[in-house]
C-alpha positions as semicolon CSV with decimal commas, in nm:
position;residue;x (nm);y (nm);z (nm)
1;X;-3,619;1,235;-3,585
2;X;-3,656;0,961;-3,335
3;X;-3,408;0,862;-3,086
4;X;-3,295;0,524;-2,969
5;X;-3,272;0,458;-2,562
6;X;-2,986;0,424;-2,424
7;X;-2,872;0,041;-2,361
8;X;-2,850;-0,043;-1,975
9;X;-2,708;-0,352;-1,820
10;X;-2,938;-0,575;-1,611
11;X;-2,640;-0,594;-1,285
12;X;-2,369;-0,349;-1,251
13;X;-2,104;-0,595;-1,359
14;X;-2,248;-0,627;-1,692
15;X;-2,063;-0,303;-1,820
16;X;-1,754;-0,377;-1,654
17;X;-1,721;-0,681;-1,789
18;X;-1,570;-0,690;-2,172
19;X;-1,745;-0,873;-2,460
20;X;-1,673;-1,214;-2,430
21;X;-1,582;-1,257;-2,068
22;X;-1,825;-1,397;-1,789
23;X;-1,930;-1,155;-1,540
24;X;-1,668;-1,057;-1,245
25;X;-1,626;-1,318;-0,983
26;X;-1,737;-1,226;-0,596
27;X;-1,361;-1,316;-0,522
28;X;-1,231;-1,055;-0,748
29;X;-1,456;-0,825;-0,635
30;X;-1,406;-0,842;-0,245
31;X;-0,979;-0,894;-0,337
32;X;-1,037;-0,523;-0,499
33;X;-1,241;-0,376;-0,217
34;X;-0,950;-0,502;-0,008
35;X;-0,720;-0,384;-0,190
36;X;-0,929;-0,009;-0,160
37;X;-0,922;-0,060;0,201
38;X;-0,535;-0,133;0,249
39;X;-0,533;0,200;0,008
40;X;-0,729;0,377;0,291
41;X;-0,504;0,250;0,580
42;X;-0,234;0,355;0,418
43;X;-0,386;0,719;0,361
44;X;-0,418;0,712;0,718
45;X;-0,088;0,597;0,772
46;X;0,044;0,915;0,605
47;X;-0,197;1,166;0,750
48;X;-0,092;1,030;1,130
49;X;0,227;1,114;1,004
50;X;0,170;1,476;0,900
51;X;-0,014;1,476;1,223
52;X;0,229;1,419;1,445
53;X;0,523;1,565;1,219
54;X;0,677;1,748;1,541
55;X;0,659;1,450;1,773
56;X;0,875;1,219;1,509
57;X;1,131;1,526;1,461
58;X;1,201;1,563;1,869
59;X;1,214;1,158;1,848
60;X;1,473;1,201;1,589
61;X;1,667;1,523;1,766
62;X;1,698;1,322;2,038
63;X;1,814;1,034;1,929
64;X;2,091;1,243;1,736
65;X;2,198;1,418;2,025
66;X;2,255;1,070;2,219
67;X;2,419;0,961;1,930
68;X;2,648;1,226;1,922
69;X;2,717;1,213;2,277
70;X;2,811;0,857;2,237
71;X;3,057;0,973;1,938
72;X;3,198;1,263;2,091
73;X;3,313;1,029;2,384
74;X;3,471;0,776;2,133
75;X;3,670;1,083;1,985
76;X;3,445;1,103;1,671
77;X;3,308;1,385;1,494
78;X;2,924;1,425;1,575
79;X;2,648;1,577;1,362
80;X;2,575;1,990;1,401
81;X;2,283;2,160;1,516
82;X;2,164;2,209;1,176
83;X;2,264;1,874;1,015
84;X;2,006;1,697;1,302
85;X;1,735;1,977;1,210
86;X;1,802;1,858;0,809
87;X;1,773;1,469;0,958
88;X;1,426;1,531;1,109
89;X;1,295;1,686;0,804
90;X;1,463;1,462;0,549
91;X;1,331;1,180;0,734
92;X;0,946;1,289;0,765
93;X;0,941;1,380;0,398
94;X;1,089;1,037;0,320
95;X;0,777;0,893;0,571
96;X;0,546;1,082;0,386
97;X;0,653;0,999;0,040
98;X;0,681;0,592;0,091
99;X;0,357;0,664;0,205
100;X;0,227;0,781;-0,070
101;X;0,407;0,573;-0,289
102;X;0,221;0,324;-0,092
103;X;-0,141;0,403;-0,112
104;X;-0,063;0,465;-0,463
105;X;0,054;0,088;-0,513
106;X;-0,241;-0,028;-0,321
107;X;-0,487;0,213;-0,598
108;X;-0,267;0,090;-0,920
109;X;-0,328;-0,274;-0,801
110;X;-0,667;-0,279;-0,717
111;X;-0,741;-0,066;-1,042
112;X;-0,528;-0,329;-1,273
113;X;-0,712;-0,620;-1,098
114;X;-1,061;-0,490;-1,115
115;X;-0,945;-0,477;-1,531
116;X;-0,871;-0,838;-1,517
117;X;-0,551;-0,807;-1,603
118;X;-0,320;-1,091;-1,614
119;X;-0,008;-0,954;-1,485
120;X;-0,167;-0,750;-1,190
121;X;-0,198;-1,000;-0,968
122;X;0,148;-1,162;-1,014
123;X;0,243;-0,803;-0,978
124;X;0,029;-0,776;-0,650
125;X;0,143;-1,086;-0,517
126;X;0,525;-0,952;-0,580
127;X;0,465;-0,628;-0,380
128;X;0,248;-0,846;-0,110
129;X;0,611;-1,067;-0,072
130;X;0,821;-0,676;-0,034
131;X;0,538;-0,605;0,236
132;X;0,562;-0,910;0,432
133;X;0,937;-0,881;0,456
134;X;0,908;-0,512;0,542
135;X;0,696;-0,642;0,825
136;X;0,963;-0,852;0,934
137;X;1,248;-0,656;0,931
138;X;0,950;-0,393;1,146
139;X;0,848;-0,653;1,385
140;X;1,267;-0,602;1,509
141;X;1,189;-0,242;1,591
142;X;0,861;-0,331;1,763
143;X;0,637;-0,026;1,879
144;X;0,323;0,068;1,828
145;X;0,375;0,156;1,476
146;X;0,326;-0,245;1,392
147;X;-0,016;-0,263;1,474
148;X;-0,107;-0,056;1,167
149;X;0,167;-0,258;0,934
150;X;0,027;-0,554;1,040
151;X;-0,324;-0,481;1,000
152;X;-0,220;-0,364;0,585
153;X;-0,035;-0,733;0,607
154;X;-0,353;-0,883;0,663
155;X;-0,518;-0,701;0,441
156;X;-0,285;-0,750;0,171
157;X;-0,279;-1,192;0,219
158;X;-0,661;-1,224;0,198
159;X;-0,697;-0,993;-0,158
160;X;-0,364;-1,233;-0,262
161;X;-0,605;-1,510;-0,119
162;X;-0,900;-1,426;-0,318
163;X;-0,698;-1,315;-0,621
164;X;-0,577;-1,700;-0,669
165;X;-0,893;-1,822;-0,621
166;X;-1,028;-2,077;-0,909
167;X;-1,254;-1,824;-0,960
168;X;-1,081;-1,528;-1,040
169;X;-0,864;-1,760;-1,233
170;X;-1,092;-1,874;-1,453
171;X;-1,184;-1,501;-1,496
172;X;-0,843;-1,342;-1,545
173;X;-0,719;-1,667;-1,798
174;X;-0,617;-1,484;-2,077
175;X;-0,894;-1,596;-2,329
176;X;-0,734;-1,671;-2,691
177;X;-0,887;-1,479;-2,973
């Protein structure tokens, strides 16, 4: 019984690429890799927050407790002891999971893209619009936290960049059959 070899590709585009469509553009390519990297930022982004889980809870506790000052002086009725403990939790789980959402965006898009898919990158560029006005709004509330933000911004205009490149066009064109 003999055996046929295995078929191998001469580049390591040549499998990713399906019948009938040219090999993956450069632009494509380094749009994905971005795309990867904004994923990793953003991975960051939600371990810094794990990190310093007790710092953003006294942040929050304290703010509370000026807030409630502020009401009790103005006759309103102010928060308890246990309702700011449930705020600093509530609000680092809801950090933690729009971060995750987030590097899981960043992973969907850069997978769907690599595919050549024609709706990804409309998709991507719909998300990269969300993301710019997110940085907006967070440019109001200026700390350090924006550095980070705007580095993903960055990040996120030169894969939308490269991802409406002639190039990748011509790639991504649905082809008729």
């Amino acid at each position: 019984m003999t055996y046929q070899p295995y078929p191998t590709g001469s580049g390591s585009n040549d499998l990713a690429a399906p019948a009938g469509r040219p090999p993956q553009p450069s632009t494509l390519r380094n749009a994905v890799r971005l795309m990867l990297a904004g994923a990793a930022l953003a991975l960051i982004g939600v371990i810094v927050s794990a990190a310093f889980s007790s710092k953003i809870r006294s942040t929050i506790t304290k703010a509370a407790i000026k807030a409630n000052a502020t009401r009790r002086s103005q006759g309103k009725s102010v928060l308890t002891a246990a309702q700011i403990h449930t705020l600093g939790n509530v609000t680092l789980v809801f950090l933690v999971v729009i971060g995750i959402i987030g590097v899981l965006l960043w992973l969907w898009m850069a997978w769907a893209n690599n595919k050549g898919s024609s709706w990804a990158r409309i998709v991507a560029t719909v998300l990269f619009g969300l993301n710019t006005i997110s940085l907006f709004v967070d440019v109001g509330r200026a700390s350090i936290a924006i550095i980070p933000a705007a580095i993903g911004w960055l990040i996120g205009l030169v894969a939308i960049v490269l991802l409406w490149r002639r190039e990748t066009t011509a790639y991504i064109k649905p082809r008729v059959q």
